[in-house]
TORNUZA-13075 format. One line per 8 residues: their letters; for each residue x, y, z of N, C-alpha, C. Coordinates in Angstrom, 3 decimals. Example, Ala and Ser with C-alpha at 12.3 -4.5 7.8 and 13.67 -1.06 7.14 Angstrom:
REM residues 2
AS	13.190,-5.690,7.800,12.300,-4.500,7.800,13.200,-3.300,7.800  12.850,-2.250,7.080,13.670,-1.060,7.140,12.900,0.030,7.870
REM end
This chain:
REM residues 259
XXXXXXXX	20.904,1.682,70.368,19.963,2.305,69.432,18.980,3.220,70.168  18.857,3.026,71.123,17.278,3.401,72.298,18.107,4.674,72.493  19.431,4.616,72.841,19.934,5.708,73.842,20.541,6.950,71.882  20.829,6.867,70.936,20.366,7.547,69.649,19.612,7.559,69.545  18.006,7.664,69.467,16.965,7.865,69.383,16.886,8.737,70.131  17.090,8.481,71.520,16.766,9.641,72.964,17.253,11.009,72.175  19.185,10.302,72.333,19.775,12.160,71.776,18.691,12.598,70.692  18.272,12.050,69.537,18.047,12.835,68.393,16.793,13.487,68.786
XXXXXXXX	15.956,12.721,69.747,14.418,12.859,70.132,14.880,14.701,71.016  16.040,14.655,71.531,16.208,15.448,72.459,16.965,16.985,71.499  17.701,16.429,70.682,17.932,17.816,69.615,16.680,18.419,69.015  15.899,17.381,68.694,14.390,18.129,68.023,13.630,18.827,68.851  13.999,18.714,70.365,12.858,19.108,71.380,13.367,20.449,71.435  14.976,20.833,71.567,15.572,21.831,71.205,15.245,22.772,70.603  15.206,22.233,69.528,14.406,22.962,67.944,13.391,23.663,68.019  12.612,22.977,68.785,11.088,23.174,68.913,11.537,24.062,70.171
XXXXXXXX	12.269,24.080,71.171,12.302,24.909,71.907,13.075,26.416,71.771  13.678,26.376,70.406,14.048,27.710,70.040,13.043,28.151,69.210  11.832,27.944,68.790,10.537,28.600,68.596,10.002,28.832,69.212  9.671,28.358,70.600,9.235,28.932,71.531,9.802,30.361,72.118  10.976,30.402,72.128,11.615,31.626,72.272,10.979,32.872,71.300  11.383,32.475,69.967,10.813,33.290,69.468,8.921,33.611,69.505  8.267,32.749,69.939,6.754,32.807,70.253,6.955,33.897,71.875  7.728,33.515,72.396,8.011,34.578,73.706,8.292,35.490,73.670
XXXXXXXX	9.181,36.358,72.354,9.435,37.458,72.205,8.583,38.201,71.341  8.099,37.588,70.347,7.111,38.163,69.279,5.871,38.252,69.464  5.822,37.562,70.431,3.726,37.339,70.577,3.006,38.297,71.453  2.184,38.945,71.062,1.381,39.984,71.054,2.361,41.675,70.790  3.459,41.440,70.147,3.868,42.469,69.518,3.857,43.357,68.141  2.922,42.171,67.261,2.731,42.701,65.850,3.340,41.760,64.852  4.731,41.476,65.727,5.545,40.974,64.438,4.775,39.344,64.683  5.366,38.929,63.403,5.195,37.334,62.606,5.696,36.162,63.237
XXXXXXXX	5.390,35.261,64.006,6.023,34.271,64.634,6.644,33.305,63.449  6.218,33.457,62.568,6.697,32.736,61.465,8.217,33.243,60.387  7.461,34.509,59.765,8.235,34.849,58.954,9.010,35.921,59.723  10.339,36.476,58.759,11.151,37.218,59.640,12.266,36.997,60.474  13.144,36.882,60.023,14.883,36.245,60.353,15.130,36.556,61.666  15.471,36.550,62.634,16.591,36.749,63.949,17.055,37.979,63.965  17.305,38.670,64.542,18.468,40.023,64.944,18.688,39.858,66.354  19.827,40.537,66.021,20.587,40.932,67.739,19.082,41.956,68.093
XXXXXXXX	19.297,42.045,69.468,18.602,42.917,70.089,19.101,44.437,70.181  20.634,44.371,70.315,21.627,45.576,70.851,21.620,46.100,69.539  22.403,44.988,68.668,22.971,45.908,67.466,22.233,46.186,65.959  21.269,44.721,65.988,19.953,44.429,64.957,20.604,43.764,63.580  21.807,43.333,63.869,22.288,42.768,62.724,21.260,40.950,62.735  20.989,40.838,61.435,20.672,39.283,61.001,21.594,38.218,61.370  21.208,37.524,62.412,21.643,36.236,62.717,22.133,35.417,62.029  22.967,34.592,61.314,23.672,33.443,60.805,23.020,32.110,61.534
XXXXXXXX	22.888,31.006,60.469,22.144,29.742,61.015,23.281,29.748,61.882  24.904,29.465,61.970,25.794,29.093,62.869,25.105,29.875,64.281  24.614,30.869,64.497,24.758,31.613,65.737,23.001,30.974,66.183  22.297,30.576,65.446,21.153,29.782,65.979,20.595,28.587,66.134  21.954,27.543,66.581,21.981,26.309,66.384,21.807,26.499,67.989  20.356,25.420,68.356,20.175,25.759,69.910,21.337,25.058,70.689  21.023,26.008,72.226,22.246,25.948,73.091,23.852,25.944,72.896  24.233,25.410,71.421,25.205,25.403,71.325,25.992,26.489,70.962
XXXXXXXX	25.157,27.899,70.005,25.801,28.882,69.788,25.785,29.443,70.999  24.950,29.362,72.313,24.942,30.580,72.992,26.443,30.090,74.168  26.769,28.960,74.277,27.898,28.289,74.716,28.804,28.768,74.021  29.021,28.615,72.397,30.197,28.871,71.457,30.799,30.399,71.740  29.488,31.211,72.012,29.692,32.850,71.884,29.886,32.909,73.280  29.824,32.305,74.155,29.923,32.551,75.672,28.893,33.639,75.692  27.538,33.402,75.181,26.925,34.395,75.896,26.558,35.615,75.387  27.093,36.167,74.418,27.572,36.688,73.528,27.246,37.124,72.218
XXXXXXXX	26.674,38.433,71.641,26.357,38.761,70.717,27.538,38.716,69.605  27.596,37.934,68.618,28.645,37.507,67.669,29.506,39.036,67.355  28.396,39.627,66.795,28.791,40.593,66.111,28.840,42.092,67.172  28.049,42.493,68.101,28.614,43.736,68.903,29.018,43.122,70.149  29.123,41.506,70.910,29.728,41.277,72.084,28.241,41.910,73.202  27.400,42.476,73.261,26.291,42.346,73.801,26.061,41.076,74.351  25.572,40.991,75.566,25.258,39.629,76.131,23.638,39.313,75.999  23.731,37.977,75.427,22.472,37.225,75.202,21.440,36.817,76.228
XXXXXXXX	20.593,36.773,76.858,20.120,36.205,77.869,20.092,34.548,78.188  19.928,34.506,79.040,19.822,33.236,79.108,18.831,32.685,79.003  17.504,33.175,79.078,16.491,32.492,78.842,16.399,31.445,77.397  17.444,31.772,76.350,17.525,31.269,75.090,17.978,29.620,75.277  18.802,29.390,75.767,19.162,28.181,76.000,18.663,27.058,77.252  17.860,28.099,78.374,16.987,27.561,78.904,15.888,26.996,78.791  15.379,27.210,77.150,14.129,26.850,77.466,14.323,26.232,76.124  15.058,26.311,75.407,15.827,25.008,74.321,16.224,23.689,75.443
XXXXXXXX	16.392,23.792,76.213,16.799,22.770,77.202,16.070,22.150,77.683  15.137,23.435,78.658,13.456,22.395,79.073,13.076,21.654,78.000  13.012,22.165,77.005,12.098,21.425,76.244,12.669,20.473,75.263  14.073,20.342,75.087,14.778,18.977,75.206,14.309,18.246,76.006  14.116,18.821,77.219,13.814,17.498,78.358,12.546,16.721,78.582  11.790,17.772,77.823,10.498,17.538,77.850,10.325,16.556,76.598  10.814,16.834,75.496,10.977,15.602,74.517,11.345,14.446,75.128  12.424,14.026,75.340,13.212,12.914,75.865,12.305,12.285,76.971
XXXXXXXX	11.662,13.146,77.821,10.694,12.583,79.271,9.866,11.721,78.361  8.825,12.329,77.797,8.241,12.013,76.883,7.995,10.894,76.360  9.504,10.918,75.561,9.791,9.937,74.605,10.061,8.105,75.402  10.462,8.660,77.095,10.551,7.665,77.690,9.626,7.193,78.312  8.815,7.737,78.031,7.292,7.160,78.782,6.177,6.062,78.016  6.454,6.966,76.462,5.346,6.046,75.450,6.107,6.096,74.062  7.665,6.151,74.466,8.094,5.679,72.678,7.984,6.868,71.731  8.346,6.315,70.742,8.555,7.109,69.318,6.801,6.888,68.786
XXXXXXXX	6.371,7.878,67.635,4.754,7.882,67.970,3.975,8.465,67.650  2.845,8.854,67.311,1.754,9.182,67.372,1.472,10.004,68.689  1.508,9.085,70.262,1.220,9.320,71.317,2.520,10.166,71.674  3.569,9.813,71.623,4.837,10.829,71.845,4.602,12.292,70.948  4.391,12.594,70.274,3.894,13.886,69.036,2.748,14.422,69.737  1.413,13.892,69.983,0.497,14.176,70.938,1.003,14.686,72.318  1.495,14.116,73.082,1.761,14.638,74.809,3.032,15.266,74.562  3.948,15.396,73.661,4.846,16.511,73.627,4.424,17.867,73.414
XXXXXXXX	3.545,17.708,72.200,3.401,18.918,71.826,2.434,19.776,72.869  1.334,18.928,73.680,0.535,19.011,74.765,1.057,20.069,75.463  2.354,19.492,76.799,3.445,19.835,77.504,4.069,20.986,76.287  4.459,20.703,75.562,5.257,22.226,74.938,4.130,23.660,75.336  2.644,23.370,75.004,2.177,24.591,74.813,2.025,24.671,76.215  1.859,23.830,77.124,1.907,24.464,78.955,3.352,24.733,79.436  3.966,24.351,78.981,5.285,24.959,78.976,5.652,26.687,78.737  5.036,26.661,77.225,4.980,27.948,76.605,3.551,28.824,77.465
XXXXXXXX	2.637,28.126,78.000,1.977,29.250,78.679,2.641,29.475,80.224  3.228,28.690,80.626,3.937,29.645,82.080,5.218,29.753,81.929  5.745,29.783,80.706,7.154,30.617,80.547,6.252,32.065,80.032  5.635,32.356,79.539,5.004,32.954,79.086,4.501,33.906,79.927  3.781,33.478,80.798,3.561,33.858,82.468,4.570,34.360,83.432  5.461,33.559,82.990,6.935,33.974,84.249,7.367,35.284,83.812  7.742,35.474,81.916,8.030,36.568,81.553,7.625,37.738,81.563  5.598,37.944,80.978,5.128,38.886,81.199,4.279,38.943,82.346
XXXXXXXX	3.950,38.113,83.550,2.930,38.461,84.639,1.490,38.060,83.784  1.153,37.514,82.964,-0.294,37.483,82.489,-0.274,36.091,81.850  -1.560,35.413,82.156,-1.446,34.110,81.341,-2.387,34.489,79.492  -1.561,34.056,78.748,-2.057,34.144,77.088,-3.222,32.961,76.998  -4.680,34.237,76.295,-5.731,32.712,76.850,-5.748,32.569,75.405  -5.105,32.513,74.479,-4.898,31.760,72.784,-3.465,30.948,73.113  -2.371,30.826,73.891,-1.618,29.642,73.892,-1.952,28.739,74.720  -2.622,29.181,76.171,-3.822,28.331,76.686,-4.871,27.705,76.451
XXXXXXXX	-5.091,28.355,75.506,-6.650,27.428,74.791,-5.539,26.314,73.452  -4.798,26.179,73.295,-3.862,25.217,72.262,-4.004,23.899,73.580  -3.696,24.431,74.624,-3.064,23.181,75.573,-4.884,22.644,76.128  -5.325,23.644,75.987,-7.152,23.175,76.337,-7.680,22.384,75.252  -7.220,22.311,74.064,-7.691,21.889,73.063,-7.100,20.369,73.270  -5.833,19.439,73.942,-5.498,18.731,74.043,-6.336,17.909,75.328  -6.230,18.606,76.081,-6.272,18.476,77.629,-8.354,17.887,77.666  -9.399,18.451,76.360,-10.533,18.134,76.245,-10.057,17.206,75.175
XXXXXXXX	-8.988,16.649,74.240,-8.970,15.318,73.322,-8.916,14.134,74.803  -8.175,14.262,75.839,-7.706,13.792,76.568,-8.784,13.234,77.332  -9.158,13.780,77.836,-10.672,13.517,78.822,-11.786,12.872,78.362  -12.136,13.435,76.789,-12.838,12.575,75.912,-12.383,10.991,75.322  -10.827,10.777,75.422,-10.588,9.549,75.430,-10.870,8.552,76.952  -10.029,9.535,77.827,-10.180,8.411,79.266,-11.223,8.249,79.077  -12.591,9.009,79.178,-13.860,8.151,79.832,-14.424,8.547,80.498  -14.124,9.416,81.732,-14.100,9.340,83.151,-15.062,10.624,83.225
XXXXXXXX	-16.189,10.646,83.050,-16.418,11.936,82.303,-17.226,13.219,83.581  -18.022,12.243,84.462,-18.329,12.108,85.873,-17.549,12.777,86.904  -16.604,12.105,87.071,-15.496,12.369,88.182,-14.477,13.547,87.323  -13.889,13.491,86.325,-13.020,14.369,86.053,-13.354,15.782,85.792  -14.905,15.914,85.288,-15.529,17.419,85.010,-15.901,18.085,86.700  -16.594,16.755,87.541,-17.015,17.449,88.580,-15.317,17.967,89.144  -14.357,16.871,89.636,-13.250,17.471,89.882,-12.673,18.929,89.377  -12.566,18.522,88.222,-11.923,20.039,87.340,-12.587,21.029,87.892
XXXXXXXX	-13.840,21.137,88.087,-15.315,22.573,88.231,-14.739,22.742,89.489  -14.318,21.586,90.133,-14.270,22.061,91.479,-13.270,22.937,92.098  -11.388,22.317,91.584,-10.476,22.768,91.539,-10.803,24.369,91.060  -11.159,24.643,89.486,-11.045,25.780,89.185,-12.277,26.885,89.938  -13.183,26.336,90.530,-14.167,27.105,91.602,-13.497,27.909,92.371  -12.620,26.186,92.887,-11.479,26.895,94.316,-10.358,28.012,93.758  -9.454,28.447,92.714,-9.238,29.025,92.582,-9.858,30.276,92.112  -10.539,29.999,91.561,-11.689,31.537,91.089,-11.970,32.135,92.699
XXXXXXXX	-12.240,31.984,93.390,-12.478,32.245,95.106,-11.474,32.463,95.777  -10.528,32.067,95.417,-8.724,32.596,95.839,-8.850,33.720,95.383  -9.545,34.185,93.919,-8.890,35.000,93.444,-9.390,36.211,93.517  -11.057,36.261,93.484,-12.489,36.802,94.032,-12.033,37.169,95.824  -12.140,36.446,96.075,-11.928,37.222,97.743,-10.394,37.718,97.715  -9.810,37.270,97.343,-7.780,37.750,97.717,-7.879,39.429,96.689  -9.699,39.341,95.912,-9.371,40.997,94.804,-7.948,40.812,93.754  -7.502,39.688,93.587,-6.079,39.476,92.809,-5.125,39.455,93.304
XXXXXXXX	-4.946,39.452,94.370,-3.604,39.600,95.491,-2.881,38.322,95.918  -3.710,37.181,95.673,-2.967,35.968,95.794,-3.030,35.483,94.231  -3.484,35.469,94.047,-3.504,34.879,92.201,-4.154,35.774,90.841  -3.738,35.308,89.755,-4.856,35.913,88.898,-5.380,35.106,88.205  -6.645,36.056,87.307,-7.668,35.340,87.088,-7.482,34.131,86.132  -6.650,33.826,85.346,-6.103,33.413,84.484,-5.582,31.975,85.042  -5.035,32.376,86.540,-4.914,30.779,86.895,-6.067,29.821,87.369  -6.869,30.214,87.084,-8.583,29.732,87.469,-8.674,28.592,85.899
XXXXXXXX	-8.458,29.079,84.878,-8.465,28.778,83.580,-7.317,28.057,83.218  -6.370,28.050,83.710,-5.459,27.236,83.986,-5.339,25.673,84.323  -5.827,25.899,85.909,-6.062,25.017,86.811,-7.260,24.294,85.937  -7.878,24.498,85.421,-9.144,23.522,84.528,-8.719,22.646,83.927  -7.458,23.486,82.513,-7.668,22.195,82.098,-6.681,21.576,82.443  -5.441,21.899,83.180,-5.014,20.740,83.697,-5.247,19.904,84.084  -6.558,20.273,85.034,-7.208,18.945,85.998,-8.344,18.377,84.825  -8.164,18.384,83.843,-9.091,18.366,82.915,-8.124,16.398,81.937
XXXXXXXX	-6.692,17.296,81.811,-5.735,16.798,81.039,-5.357,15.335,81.878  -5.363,15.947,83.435,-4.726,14.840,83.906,-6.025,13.707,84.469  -7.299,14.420,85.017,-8.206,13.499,85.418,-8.614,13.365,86.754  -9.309,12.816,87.695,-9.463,12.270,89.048,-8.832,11.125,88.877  -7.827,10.705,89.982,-7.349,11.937,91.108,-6.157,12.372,90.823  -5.220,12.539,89.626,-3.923,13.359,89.556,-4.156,14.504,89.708  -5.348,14.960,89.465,-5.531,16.875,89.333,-5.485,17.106,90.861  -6.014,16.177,91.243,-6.267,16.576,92.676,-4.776,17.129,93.586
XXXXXXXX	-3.968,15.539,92.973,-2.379,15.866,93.637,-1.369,16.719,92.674  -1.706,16.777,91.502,-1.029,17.900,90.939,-1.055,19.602,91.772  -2.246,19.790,92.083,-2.781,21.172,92.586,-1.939,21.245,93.783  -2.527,20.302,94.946,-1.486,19.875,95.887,-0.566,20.285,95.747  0.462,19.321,95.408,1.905,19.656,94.798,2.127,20.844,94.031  2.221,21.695,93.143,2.159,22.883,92.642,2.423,23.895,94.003  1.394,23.918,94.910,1.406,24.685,96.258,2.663,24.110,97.034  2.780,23.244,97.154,3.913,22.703,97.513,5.430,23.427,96.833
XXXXXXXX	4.981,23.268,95.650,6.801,23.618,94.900,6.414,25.545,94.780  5.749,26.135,95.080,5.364,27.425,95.193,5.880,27.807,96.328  5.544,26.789,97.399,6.043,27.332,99.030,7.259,27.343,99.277  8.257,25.926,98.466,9.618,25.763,98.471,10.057,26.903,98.039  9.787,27.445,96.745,10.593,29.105,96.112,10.187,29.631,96.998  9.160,29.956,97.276,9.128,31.154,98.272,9.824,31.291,99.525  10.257,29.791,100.107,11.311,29.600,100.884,12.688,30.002,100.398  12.836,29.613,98.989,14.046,29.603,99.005,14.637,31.552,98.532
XXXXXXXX	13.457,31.802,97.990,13.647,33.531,98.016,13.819,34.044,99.328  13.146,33.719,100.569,13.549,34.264,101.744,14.329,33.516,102.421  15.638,33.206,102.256,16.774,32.291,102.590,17.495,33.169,101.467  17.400,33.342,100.380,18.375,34.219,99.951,18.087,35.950,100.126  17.029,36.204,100.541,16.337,38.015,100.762,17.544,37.899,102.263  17.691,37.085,103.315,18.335,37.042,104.135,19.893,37.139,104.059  20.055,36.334,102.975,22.003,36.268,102.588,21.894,37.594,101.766  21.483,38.104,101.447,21.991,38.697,100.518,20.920,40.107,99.946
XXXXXXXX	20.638,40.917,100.601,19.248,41.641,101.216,19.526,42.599,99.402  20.627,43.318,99.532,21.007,44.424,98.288,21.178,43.556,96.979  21.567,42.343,96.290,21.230,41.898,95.066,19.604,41.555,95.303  18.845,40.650,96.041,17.377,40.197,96.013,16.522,41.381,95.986  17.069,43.008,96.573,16.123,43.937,95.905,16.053,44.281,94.872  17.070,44.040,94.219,16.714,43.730,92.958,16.164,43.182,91.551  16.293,42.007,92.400,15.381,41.072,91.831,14.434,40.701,92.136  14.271,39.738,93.602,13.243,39.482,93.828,13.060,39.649,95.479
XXXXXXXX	11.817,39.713,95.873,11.410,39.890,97.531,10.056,39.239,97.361  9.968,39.015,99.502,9.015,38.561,99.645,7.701,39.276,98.659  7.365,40.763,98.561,6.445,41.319,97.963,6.265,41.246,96.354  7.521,40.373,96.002,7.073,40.223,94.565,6.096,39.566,93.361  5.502,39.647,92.506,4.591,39.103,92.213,5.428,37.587,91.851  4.897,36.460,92.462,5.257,34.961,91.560,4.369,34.614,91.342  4.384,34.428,90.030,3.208,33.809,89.184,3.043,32.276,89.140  1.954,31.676,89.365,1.438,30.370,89.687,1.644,28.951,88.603
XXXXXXXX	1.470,29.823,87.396,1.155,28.995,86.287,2.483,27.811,86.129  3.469,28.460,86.824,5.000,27.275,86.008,4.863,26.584,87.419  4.464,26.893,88.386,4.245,25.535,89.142,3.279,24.324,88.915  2.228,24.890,88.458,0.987,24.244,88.034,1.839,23.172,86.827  2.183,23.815,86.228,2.643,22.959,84.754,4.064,22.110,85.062  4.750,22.332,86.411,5.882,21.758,86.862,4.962,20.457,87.467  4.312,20.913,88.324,3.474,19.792,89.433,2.125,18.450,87.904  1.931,19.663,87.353,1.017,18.560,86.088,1.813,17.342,85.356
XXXXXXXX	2.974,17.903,84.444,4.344,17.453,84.124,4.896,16.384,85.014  5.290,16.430,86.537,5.617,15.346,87.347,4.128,14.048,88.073  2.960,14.948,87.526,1.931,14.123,88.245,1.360,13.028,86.704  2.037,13.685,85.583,2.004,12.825,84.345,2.901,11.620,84.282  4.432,11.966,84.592,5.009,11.718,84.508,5.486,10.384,85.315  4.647,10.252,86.902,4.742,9.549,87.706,3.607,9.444,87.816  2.941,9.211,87.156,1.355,8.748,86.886,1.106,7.281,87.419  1.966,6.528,87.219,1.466,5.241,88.318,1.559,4.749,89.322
XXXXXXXX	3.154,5.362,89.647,3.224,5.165,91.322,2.287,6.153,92.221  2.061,7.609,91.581,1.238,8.135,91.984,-0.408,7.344,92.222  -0.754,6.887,90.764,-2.164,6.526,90.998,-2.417,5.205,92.444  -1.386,4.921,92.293,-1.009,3.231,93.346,-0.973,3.984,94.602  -0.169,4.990,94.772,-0.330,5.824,96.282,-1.738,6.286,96.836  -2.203,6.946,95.940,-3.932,7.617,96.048,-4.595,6.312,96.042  -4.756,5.544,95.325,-5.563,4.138,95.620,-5.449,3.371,97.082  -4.089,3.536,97.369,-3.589,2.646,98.672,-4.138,3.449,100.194
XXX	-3.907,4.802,99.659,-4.342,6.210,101.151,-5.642,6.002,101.018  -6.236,6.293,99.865,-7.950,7.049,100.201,-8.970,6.125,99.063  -8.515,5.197,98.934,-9.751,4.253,97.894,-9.390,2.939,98.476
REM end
C-alpha cells in the first residue's frame, strides 16, 4: 500500500511539475500562467491532453513535436521528474498530510526559483518571495528566533559582500536574498551546512566543466566554459533540499563536532 501511495504521490508531483514548466516559459512574458492551451513552439499547433501527459508523451514522441517532428526540449520532462522526486522525498519523510502539502509545495517554489535562475541568469523576487513566505511560517514555528535571524543576517551579509566587492562577478544580488531565507527555512545550524555544501556542489560542476572543457574543447565552447556565468541559486536549493532532507544525521554530526 505504502509503495502505491509513493507512485501516485509521485505522478502528482509530475503534474505539478508540468506547471512549472509552463510558469518557466510564460512568466514575465505577458501571457497567462493559467489560462491558454499549449502549442508547439515550431509549428503553434494546440497540444492534445495525449501529447501532455508528463514525461510520458515526451518518451512516446521520442522527443518530438507530434505534429511538425520538431524536437522538444528536454527541460520538459526534467523537471516533471525533479519534482516527482521532490514529492515522493517528501512524502517519505513526514507522510501523506498537511505537513507533506506544506514542505512540498515549499521545495516546489525553490525549485521553481533556481530552475528559473538556471534558465534566465536572474533570480524572480515574486517566486522567491512564495518560498520566503514559507521559509518565515517555518521559523515562526521552530522557535529559535535568536540564533536563526542572527545566523540568516549573517549568511546573507556574507553574500551581499561577495557580491559588493566581486561588483557582481562572483554572484548576484539576488543570491544575497536567496541565501536568507533559506537559512531562514532551515535554521541554526543547517543553514550554516547547507551554504557550506552548496559551495561544495558548485566547485564539483565547476570541476566537472573543466574535465570536460579538456575532453572536448569545440562542443564545451559551445556550451559551456570556465568563463561562463553559473548561477548559484540551484546549488543553494540542491544543498537546502539535502540539508532538509538529512536533517538528523546532519543535526547529530554538528552537535557531535562543535556543541
Amino acid at each position: 500500500m505504502q509503495i502505491l501511495f509513493g507512485f501516485i504521490v509521485f505522478i502528482f508531483g509530475t503534474i505539478i511539475g508540468s506547471f512549472l514548466n509552463v510558469v518557466l516559459l510564460r512568466k514575465n512574458t505577458g501571457k497567462s500562467l493559467v489560462f491558454g492551451g499549449s502549442k508547439c513552439f515550431s509549428c503553434g499547433k494546440n497540444l492534445s491532453a495525449r501529447e501532455l501527459i508528463p514525461i510520458l508523451s515526451f518518451l512516446r514522441q521520442r522527443g518530438k513535436c507530434f505534429h511538425c517532428g520538431s524536437k522538444i526540449s528536454w527541460q520538459y520532462p526534467l523537471v516533471e521528474f525533479l519534482t516527482g522526486l521532490i514529492a515522493i522525498s517528501v512524502y517519505s519523510q513526514v507522510g501523506l498530510g498537511f505537513s507533506m502539502a506544506f514542505y512540498f509545495v515549499a521545495f516546489a517554489a525553490l525549485f521553481l526559483v533556481s530552475a528559473y535562475d538556471f534558465k534566465h541568469k536572474i533570480i524572480d523576487s515574486q517566486l522567491l518571495y512564495i518560498f520566503g513566505a514559507f521559509a518565515v511560517v517555518v521559523f515562526f514555528l521552530r522557535g529559535n528566533y535568536l540564533s536563526d535571524i542572527i545566523s540568516s543576517a549573517s549568511i546573507a551579509l556574507f553574500f551581499y559582500l561577495l557580491w559588493f566587492f566581486s561588483g557582481g562577478k562572483w554572484m548576484g544580488r539576488g543570491d544575497t536574498d536567496v541565501s536568507f531565507f533559506i537559512s531562514l527555512f532551515l535554521g541554526f545550524p543547517l543553514n550554516l551546512s547547507s551554504i557550506i555544501l552548496s559551495f561544495w556542489i558548485g566547485g564539483i560542476w565547476a570541476i566537472i566543466l573543466l574535465l570536460l572543457s579538456q575532453i572536448e574543447r569545440r562542443f564545451i565552447s559551445r556550451r559551456f566554459h570556465l568563463k561562463s556565468e553559473i548561477p548559484l541559486a540551484p546549488f543553494m536549493a540542491l544543498a537546502a533540499f539535502f540539508s532538509w532532507f538529512f536533517s538528523s544525521p546532519l543535526l547529530f554530526l554538528l552537535d557531535k563536532l562543535f556543541f
